[in-house]
C-alpha positions as CSV (number, residue, x, y, z in Angstrom):
1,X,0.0,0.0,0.0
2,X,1.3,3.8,-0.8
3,X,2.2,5.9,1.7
4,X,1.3,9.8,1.9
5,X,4.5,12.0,3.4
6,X,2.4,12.3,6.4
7,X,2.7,8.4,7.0
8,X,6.3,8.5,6.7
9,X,6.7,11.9,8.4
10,X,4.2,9.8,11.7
11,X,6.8,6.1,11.1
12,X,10.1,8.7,11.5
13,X,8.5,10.4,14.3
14,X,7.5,7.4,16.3
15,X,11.3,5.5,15.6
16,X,13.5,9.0,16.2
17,X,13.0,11.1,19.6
18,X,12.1,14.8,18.9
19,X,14.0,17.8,20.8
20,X,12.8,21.1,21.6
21,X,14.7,24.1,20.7
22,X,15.7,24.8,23.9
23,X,17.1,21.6,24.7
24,X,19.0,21.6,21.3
25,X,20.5,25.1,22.2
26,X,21.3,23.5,25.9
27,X,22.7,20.6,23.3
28,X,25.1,22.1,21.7
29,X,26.6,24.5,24.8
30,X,27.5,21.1,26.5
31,X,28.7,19.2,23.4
32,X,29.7,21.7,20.9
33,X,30.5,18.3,18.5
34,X,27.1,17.9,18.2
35,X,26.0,18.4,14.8
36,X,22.9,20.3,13.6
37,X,21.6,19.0,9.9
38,X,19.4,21.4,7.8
39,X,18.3,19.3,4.8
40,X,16.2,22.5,3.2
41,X,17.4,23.3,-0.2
42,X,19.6,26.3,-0.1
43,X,17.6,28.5,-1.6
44,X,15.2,28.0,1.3
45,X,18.0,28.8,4.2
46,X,18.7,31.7,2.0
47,X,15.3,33.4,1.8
48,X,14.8,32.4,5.9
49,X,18.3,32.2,7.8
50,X,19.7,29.1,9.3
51,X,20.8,28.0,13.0
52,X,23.9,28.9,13.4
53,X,26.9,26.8,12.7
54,X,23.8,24.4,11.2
55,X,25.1,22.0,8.2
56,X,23.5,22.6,5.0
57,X,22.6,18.4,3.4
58,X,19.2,18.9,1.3
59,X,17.4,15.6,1.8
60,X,18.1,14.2,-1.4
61,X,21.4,14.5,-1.3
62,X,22.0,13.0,2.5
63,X,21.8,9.6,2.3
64,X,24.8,9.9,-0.5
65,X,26.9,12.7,2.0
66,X,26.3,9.6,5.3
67,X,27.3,6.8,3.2
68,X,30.6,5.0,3.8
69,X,31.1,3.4,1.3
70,X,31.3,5.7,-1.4
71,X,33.8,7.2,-3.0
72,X,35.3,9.5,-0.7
73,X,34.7,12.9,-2.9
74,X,30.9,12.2,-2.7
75,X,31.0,12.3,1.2
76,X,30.8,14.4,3.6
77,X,33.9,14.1,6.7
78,X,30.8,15.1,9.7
79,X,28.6,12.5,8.7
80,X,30.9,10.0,8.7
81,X,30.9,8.9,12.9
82,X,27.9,6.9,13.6
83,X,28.1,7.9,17.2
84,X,28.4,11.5,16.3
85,X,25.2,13.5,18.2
86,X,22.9,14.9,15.4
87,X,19.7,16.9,15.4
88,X,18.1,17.2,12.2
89,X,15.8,20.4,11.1
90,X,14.3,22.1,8.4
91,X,11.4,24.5,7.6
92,X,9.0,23.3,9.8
93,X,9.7,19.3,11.1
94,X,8.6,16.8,8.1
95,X,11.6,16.4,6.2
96,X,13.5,16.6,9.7
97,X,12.0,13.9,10.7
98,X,12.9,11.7,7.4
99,X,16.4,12.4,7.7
100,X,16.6,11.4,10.7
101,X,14.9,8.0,10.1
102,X,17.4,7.7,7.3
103,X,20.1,8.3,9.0
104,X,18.9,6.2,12.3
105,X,18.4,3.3,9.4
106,X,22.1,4.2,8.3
107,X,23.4,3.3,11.8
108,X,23.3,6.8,13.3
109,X,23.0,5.8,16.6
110,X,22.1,9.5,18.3
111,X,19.7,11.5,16.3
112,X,16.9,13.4,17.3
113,X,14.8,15.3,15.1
114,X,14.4,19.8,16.1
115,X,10.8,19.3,17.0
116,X,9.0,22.5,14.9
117,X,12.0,22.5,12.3
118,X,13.5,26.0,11.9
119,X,10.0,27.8,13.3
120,X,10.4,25.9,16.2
121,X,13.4,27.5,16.6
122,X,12.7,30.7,15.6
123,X,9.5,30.3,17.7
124,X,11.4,29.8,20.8
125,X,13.3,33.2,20.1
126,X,17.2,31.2,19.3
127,X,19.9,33.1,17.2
128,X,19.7,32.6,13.6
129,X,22.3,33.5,10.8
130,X,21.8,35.1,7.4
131,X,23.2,33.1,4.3
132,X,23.2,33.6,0.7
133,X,22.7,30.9,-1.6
């Protein structure tokens, strides 16, 4: 049977833990190698701002940048430690949550997904930074 995005956005939600902004921000004060994914396209981040020190992997292009196996110029060096804390975000939760779910499936063994996306952050009154794309 199909799936709408909803369905999958519900299965990631209930197999990856969410995390409020504020315990993000607390996060990454007391383990700055924690690593914030924002997997909006850039023109997105562009037209809104980003978290600050957030890494820019548009969903498509994430389970390519997490892979190990691949050639090594198609990775990307901070997704390459399983054990590595990540919180993924994006506009406003959905796509968070499926990048999360694929990286859990990839063996990411500490992910949480920005409950609210970038909103939720913003929301919650949390420095943002200005990027072109």
């Amino acid at each position: 049977m199909a799936k709408t995005f909803m369905q999958m956005v519900g299965e990631a939600r209930a197999e990856v833990g969410s995390i409020s902004a504020e315990e993000a921000q607390q996060q990454l004060q007391q383990n700055p190698d924690t690593l914030i994914v924002d997997v909006r396209e850039p023109s997105g981040i562009a037209e809104t701002g980003a978290i600050p020190g957030a890494k820019n992997v548009p969903l498509g292009m994430l389970p390519i940048k997490a892979d190990q196996e691949l050639p090594e110029e198609m990775r990307d060096p901070d997704l390459q430690d399983r054990s590595r804390p990540v919180i993924t975000t994006c506009a406003l939760g959905g796509q968070a949550a499926l990048a999360a779910k694929t990286l859990k499936d990839m063996g990411f063994t500490n992910v949480h997904i920005l409950e609210g996306g970038f909103k939720g952050w913003t929301d919650a009154g949390l420095p943002t930074e200005r990027r072109d794309s």
